[in-house]
C-alpha positions, 0 to 999 in steps of 0.5 A: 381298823383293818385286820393286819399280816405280818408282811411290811409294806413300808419300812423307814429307818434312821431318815434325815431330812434336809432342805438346802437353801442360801442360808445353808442347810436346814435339817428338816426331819431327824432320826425318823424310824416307821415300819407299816405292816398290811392293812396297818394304820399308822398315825403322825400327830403334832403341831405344824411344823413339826415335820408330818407333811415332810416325812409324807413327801419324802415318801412320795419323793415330791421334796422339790429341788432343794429338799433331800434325803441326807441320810436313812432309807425309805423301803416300799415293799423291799425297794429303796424309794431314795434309789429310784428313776423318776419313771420308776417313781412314776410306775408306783405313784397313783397306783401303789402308793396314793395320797389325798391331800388336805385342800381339795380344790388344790388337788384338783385341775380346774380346767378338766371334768372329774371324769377326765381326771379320775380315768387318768390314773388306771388309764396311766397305770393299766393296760384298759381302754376308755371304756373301762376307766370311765366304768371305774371311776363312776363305781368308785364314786358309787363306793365313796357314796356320791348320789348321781356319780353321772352328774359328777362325772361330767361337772368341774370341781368348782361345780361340787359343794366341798364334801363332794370334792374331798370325796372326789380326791378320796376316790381318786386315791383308792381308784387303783386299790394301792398298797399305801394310802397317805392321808394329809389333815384330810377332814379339817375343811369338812363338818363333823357330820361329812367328816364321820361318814369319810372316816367310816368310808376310808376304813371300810375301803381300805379293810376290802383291800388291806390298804396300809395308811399313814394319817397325818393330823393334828385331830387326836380324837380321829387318830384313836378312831381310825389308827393302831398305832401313834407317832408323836412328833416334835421339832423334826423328831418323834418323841413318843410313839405306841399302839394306841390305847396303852399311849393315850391312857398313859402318855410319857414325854411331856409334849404328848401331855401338854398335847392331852391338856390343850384338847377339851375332853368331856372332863373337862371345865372352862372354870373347874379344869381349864385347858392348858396352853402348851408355852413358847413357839416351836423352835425354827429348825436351824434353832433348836436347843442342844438336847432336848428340843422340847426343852425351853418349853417344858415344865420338867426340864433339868439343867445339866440333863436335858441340855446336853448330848442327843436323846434317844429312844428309850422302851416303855418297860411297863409295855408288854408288847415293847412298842412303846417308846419314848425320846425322854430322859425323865420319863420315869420321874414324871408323873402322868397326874395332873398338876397339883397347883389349882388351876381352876378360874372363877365362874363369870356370874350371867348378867342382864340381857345384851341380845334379843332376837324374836322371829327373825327371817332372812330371805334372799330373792333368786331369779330364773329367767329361762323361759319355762320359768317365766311361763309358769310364774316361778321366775323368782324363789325365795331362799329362807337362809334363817327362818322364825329365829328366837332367843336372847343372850346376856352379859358374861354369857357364852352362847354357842350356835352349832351346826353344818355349813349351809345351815344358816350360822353365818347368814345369822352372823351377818344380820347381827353385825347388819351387814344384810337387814332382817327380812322379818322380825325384831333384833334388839342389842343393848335395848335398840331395835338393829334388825333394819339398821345396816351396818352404815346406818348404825352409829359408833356406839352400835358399832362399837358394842358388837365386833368380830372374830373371823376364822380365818386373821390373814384375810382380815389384816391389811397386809400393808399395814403395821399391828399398831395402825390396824388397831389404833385406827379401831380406837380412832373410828369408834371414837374411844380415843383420838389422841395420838398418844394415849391411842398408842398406850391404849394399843400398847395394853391391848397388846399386853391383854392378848399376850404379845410382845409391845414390839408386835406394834410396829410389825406387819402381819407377815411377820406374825404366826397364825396364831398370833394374827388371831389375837391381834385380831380379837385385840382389834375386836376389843379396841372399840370396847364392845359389849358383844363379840361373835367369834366365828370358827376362830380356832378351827384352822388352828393347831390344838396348843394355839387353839387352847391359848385363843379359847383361854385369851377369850375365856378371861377376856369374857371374866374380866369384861363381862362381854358377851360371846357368841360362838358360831361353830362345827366342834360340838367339843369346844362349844361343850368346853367354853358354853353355857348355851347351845343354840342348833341350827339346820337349814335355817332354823333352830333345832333345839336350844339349851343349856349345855348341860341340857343339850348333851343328855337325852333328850336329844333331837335326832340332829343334834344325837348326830351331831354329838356322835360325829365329834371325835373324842380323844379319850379311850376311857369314853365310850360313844355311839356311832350315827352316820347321816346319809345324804346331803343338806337339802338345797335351800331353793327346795326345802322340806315341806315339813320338818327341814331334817326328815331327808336325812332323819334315822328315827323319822316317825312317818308322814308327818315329818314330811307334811308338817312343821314340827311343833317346840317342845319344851323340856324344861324352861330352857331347853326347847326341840323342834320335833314331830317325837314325843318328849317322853319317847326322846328323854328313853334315848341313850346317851350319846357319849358315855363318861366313866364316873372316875374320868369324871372325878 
């Protein structure tokens, strides 16, 4: 966090927002107040819709036709931003005020080169020639640490790996030092790791400069890393707002607390202390409730107080510093405990063994066909995108493969469901050797008893299709059923088993919500009523509440038919929320393996430590380590010699790292790592996140 001044950079008071459309207004933003001091960092949190992005474009001035400022004011650095010409607007876009926007392919022009695009903005804004532009965009690519910022330079966007064009766009944003910096979800797309490393970057750079930034995310365990004070929004309104560490420990309005619930904290337990869903839908804005607009949602609503006139912003008293304040009437009565009611669920008892994968190598041949490589015999390279893959998984098991992209996750993925074959080694599903059977070749049976949940439910529906054919046609095509009425009442309970109205049977998915889409799409993953589901990322895009209702809806989808889940995913805190083992990959091959419990205590492989110290923890009350790898993955066309981590390693013994495979040590009968350290020297590592004995209690 930045040191701060006194001087405020961008101060919003009373600001309504609206769109106008053929239906009438639609109030977009109500009584939004914010004040940003120098070298200040702001936060905005909430679920999608709720207003963040708005309130960033109405800064910007970029509302398009129909949207506008009804009301309020927007002052940057005591001018009125609502009260300047476009070319006014234009002197102070890019140069004082800056954004960087959450997609990166999006805010890049694929048809210019990076340097094309990075000069513009001094070139636009100062008075220097084009030598000097191109000398300070290949520094700033330098200072957001991209390896050859030449190369980089001279490429397109569709040339640079995501890491690297997020960081393109970051530099862009901080290449005229601007007093503003808005940032839009920009991590959501990236690894921890990547995500760790921009973070520190962001900040460093913006604590040279004294920057002002306003986060926008729906991440609560990168806010209190990076912010000093929260702004917590619901429905076009902020509902709480403070510094950070006095909100986080004692949140007021109940939508703050139902926002602590859905997130999966150290302390919490998929059986002892579930996560707990936020209930309903966010309401439309030509919707909303009379009072409260949280209201139909929450636990604590009184009738004949909080459905009645406008609700205001009331101080915090406990707050000696009166910067916190909450929109709630009953703050004061509600008790930050948790509920009393029992709430945990009964622990799934492991069953016999589903899958079994013994050495599985995938190999993919690349061709060079230049000259200088068919002269020298190097015309063909083997790509090992999974290399000697052992483990099993058993029934009501959660077994979670962790790791970046590019690590193998979802080529392992693939080979499972027999979308490619095995190169080499054994895959047995309910005792059947599948590692050679391609997806065509395997019977309805096989198909059946290993489905899939994709991570991203639009591309995945067929959009001319109702809910009730896509899953009814899963029963007919694995030969559950085929009369067309008990296929109808079969679709009708697996509607009732996700949570969804029996009238989704005849809606298309256009008229679904993302997180409706995700379970019609593990609806349709259990039509064929299947032994095995691999759910791959099915959360990430996802705002926090519906990600905390998927991950239940699978939880006790698991209990009640004791599947089997393989979880491919980046969040090291789900997967230590919903797992019972962790299998950690990188560039092919398996790093460490373990019980959860195992795999989140010393000893650590250093990847897996970094992996660890990456993830963002939405709890002031636990403390962490900071490791930041430096550095890209390796490319797969010309991997280490030796042990796949050693370009990137920060405890590389020496020599050995680089020359040799490293050897699996077993710390117990379970938990087994893939590293060159001795045992004893790794088990003396602190831990990487340090839990209060209370927090745990």
């Amino acid at each position: 966090m930045a040191e701060q001044s006194n001087e405020v950079v961008l101060n919003i008071q009373n600001l309504d927002i609206s769109y106008y459309t053929r239906a009438g207004e639609i109030p977009a933003v109500v009584d939004f107040s914010l004040e940003v001091k120098r070298g200040e960092t702001i936060g905005l949190v909430g679920e999608s819709g709720c207003g963040k992005s708005t309130v960033a474009m109405a800064i910007m001035q970029y509302m398009g036709h129909n949207g506008a400022v009804k009301s309020g004011t927007i002052e940057f650095k005591g001018r009125d931003l609502t009260k300047l010409s476009e070319e006014e607007l234009r002197q102070i876009r890019g140069k004082e005020i800056s954004m960087i926007y959450q997609e990166p392919f999006s805010a890049l022009n694929p048809s210019m080169r990076i340097d094309q695009q990075l000069m513009e903005v001094p070139l636009a804004h100062e008075q220097i020639d084009v030598k000097e532009a191109h000398e300070r965009a290949r520094q700033i690519l330098t200072d957001v640490n991209i390896p050859d910022p030449d190369r980089v330079l001279a490429s397109y966007p569709h040339q640079l790996s995501g890491g690297q064009q997020q960081r393109v766009v970051i530099a862009m944003g901080l290449l005229s030092n601007p007093d503003l910096l808005l940032l839009d979800e920009p991590t959501t797309a990236l690894d921890v790791t990547v995500e760790a490393g921009i973070v520190k970057l962001i900040a460093n750079i913006s604590k040279k400069f004294g920057t002002s930034q306003i986060y926008i995310s729906h991440n609560l365990g990168l806010i209190l890393e990076t912010c000093d004070r929260v702004f917590v929004m619901y429905s076009g309104e902020v509902v709480e707002e403070g510094r950070i560490k006095p909100l986080f420990k004692s949140p007021r309005h109940p939508y703050t607390h139902g926002l602590f619930g859905c997130i999966a904290l150290p302390t919490a337990d998929k059986t002892a202390a579930p996560l707990t869903p936020i209930r309903g839908q966010l309401p439309l804005p030509h919707e909303r409730p009379k009072g409260c607009n949280f209201a139909p949602r929450c636990d604590h609503f009184a009738a004949g107080v909080c459905d009645q006139d406008d609700i205001h912003m009331e101080d915090v008293a406990d707050d000696v510093d009166g910067k916190h304040r909450v929109r709630c009437l009953r703050w004061t009565e509600i008790e930050q405990i948790r509920a009393e009611a029992d709430q945990s669920k009964e622990a799934a008892g492991i069953g016999h063994e589903v899958l079994k994968v013994i050495d599985m190598q995938k190999y993919y041949s690349m061709h060079d066909r230049s000259l200088k490589a068919v002269m020298s015999g190097t015309s063909v390279k083997l790509v090992k995108a999974n290399e000697k893959i052992d483990f099993e998984a058993h029934e009501s098991e959660t077994l979670a493969i962790v790791g970046e992209s590019g690590c193998g996750k979802s080529t392992l993925a693939k080979v499972l469901l027999g979308l490619e074959t095995a190169t080499g080694g054994e895959i047995f599903l309910n005792g059947e050797a599948i590692h050679d059977v391609s997806v065509q070749s395997r019977s309805n049976s096989q198909l059946a008893s290993m489905q899939m949940v994709f991570q991203n439910p639009s591309d995945t529906l067929n959009p001319s299709h109702t809910v009730g054919q896509q899953i009814g046609r899963a029963i007919t095509k694995f030969g559950v059923e085929h009369n067309r009425h008990k296929v109808r009442d079969m679709v009708m309970s697996l509607l009732d088993i996700v949570k969804l109205p029996r009238d989704f049977y005849y809606r298309r998915p256009r008229q679904l919500s993302g997180g409706q889409k995700q379970r019609i799409g593990i609806a349709r993953a259990f039509a064929g009523q299947p032994s095995m589901i691999i759910a791959d990322e099915p959360v990430s895009a996802l705002d926090v509440s519906v990600a905390a209702a998927i991950t239940e809806l699978l939880m006790d989808l698991q209990r009640e038919r004791k599947m089997t889940l393989l979880f491919i995913s980046h969040d090291l805190s789900i997967v230590r929320y919903l797992s019972d083992r962790i299998l950690v990959m990188y560039l092919g091959q398996v790093m460490e393996q373990g019980l959860t419990r195992e795999v989140f205590q010393p000893p650590y492989h250093p990847y897996t430590e970094a992996l660890l110290s990456a993830v963002p923890i939405a709890d002031p009350e636990v403390s962490k380590r900071e490791i930041v790898l430096e550095g890209n993955l390796p490319s797969v066309l010309n991997p280490p010699k030796g042990c796949p981590f050693e370009t990137r390693c920060p405890r590389k013994v020496g020599k050995i790292c680089e020359e040799d495979r490293p050897p699996v040590q077993s710390d117990s009968e379970n938990h087994h790592i893939a590293c060159h350290i001795p045992l004893d020297e790794l088990r003396q590592v602190e831990p990487v996140i340090e839990v209060p004995d209370a927090a745990v209690a």
